[in-house]
Every structure is written in structure tokens, then in C-alpha cells.
C-alpha positions in Angstrom: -8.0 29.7 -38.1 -7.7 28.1 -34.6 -5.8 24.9 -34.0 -9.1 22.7 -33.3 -10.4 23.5 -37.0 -7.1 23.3 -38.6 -6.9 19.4 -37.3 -10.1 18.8 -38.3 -8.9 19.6 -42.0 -5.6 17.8 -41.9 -5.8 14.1 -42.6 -4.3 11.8 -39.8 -0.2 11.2 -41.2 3.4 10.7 -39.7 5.5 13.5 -39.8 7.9 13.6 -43.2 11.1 12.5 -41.1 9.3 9.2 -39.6 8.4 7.8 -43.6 12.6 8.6 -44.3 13.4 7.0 -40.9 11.0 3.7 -41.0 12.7 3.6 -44.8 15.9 3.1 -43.7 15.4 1.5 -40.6 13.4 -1.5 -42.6 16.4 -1.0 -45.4 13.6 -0.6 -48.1 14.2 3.1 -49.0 14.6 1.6 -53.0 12.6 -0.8 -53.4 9.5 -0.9 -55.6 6.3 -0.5 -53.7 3.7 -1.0 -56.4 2.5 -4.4 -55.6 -0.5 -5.7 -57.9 -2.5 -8.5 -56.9 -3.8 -11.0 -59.7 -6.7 -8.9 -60.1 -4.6 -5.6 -61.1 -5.3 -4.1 -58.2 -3.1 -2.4 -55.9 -1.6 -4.2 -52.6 -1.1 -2.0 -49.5 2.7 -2.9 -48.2 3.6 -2.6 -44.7 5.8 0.7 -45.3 2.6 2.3 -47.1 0.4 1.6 -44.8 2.3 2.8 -41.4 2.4 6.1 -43.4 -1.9 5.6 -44.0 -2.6 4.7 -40.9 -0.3 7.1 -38.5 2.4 5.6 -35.6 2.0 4.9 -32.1 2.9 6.8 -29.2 6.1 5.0 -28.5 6.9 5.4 -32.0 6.1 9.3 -32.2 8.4 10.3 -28.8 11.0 8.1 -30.1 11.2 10.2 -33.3 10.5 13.5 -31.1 13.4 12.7 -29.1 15.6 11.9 -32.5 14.8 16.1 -33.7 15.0 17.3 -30.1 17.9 16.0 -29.2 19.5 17.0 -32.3 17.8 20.6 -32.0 19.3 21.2 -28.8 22.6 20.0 -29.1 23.4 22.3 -32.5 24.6 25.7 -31.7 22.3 28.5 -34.0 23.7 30.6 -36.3 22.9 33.8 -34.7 25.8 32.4 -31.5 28.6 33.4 -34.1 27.1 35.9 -37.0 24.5 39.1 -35.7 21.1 38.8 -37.2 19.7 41.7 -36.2 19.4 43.3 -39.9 18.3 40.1 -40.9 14.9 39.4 -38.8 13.8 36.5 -41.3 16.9 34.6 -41.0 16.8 35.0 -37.1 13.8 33.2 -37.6 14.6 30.6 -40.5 15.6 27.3 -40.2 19.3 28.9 -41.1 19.2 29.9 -37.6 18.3 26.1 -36.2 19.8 25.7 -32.8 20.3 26.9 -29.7 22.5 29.9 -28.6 26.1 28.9 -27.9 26.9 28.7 -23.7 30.0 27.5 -24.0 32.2 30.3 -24.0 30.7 31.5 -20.8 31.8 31.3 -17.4 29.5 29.9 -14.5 29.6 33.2 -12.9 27.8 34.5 -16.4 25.3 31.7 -16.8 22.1 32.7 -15.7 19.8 29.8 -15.2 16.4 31.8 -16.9 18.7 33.0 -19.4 19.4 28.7 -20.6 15.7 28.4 -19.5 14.6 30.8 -22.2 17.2 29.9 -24.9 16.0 26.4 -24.6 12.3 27.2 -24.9 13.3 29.9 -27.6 14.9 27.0 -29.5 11.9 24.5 -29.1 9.4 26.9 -30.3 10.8 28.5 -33.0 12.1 24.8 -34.6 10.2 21.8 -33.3 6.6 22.7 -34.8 5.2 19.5 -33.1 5.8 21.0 -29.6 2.1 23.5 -28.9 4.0 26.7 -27.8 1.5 26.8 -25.2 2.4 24.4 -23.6 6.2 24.5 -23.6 7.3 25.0 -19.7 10.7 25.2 -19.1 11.8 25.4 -15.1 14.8 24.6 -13.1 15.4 21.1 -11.7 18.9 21.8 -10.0 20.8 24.6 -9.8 24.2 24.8 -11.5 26.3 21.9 -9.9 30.2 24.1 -10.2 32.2 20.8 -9.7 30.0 19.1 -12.7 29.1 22.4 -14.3 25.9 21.0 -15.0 22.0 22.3 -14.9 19.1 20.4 -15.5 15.6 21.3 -16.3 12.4 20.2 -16.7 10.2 20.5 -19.6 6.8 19.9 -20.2 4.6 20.3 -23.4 2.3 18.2 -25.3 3.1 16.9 -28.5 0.7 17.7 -31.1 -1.2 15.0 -32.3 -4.6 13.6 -33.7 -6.9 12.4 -32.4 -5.8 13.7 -29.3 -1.9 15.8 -28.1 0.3 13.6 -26.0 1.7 14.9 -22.9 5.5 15.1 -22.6 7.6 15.8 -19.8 11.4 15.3 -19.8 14.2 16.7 -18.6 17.1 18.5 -20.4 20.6 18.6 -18.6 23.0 21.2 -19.9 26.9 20.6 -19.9 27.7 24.5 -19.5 31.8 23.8 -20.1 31.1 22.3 -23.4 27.5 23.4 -24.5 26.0 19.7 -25.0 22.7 18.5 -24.0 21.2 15.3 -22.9 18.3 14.8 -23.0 16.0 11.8 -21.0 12.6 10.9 -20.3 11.3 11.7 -23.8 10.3 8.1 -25.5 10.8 6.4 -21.8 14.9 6.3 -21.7 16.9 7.0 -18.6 
């Protein structure tokens, strides 16, 4: 089934994590949402209806940049246990994460090899991201005093009616693994 038809047969909604996030965010996770007007009928509530009636762009990178950032910056399990007899885990969610880059040297770090890690990492565990699209190329080359590399990524977001473009860039702390992350929802 191609992408096009498959969105034609999905209804419009937020992804699962935005509902739990708006929840606690408006502190209502608990509270009773079946409202009944005097006429027995139901009453939409604000928290239903933002789940009806989809987010906003704003709201959508913010919540991208939320999973992204915590995507990148959690090292896979596949860094410390070998998967190779075990292809479905390599590609479970038990495997979430990137590969770890911290134990290696500058002189070992190949800028395509973070390059691919990080696209490996966005495709195989940020399903909003059209593979596709994902483009991952050096910004700046490894700064030694810093140890830092940065790189740009672009992809579109999938989304209905129409994908939103993203471009952002992801900076890599090679000494201690971290990533930042800007750009996504707007943010320096």
C-alpha cells in the first residue's frame, strides 16, 4: 500500500505521546471528561477536542523535538550487548538509541560513520520522520579543542493534510556522547 492511500485511510489525530503530554501539561490527566449538558448530551472539553481536531505546527515540532532529542541522546542497546543472532531485537524498540561514540578517540571518529548512526537511529525509531527524506550532512568538521561535530538534517515530518518540512541541526559532543539538538520547534 503506498503512503498517499494509507493517509487517505487514517483519520486526522495527534500522535499517542502529545494526548499524555497536553494531560499533564494542563494537570488534568485524572479528571472526569464526560461532561453532559442539560439535554443529556455529551459536551466536547478542550482536552478532547485538541485530540479530535489535530495540533498545530508549532505544537507538532515541539513534541518532535521532545522524542528526538531524547532518541539521540540514549545510547542503543546493541553499543554494549552484540545483536547479531538476534536480528529482531537489532531492530526493536529494545535497541532505541544511538550507537555509543564515546569511548572513541577523535582519531577513530569518522564523520559518515556519526552521519549514518544518526540517520540509522532516526529511521529505525522516530516513525514520523519519511525515511526518504532524512538527509544527514556535515556542517563543521570535528572542532579537537571542543571535540564537537555538527550536522545538518533535513526531513519532513509526516503529517496530514500535508508533511512539514524540518531542517535542524544536531551537534555531537564526541568526549561524552551527548547531543543537542536546535532549530527543530524554532529554538536556538
Amino acid at each position: 500500500m503506498s503512503r498517499e492511500s494509507d493517509i487517505r485511510l487514517k483519520p486526522l489525530q495527534v500522535p499517542l505521546m502529545y494526548a499524555f503530554r497536553d494531560a499533564a501539561r494542563a494537570r488534568d490527566a485524572r479528571r472526569e471528561e464526560r461532561i453532559m449538558d442539560a439535554t443529556e448530551a455529551r459536551v466536547l472539553t478542550e482536552r478532547g477536542s485538541v485530540r479530535r481536531r489535530g495540533a498545530n505546527e508549532v505544537e507538532l515540532k515541539r513534541n518532535l523535538d521532545i522524542d528526538l532529542t531524547n532518541l539521540v541522546n540514549t545510547v542503543c542497546l546493541g553499543s554494549v550487548i552484540d545483536l547479531g543472532e538476534f536480528p529482531q531485537v537489532q531492530r526493536s524498540i529494545l535497541n532505541f538509541g544511538v550507537r555509543d561514540i564515546s569511548h572513541m578517540t577523535s582519531e577513530a571518529v569518522s564523520a559518515s560513520d556519526l552521519a549514518a548512526n544518526l540517520r540509522d537511529a532516526l529511521i529505525s525509531h522516530e516513525p514520523r520522520l519519511i525515511p526518504e527524506s532524512l538527509e544527514v550532512s556535515l556542517r563543521s568538521e570535528l572542532d579537537e579543542v571542543n571535540q564537537r561535530i555538527a550536522f545538518e538534517v533535513s526531513a519532513e515530518m509526516a503529517c496530514r493534510p500535508v508533511d512539514i518540512p524540518l531542517e535542524f541541526v544536531a551537534e555531537i559532543d564526541v568526549g561524552s556522547g551527548k547531543v543537542r539538538l536546535s532549530n527543530i520547534a524554532n529554538r536556538a
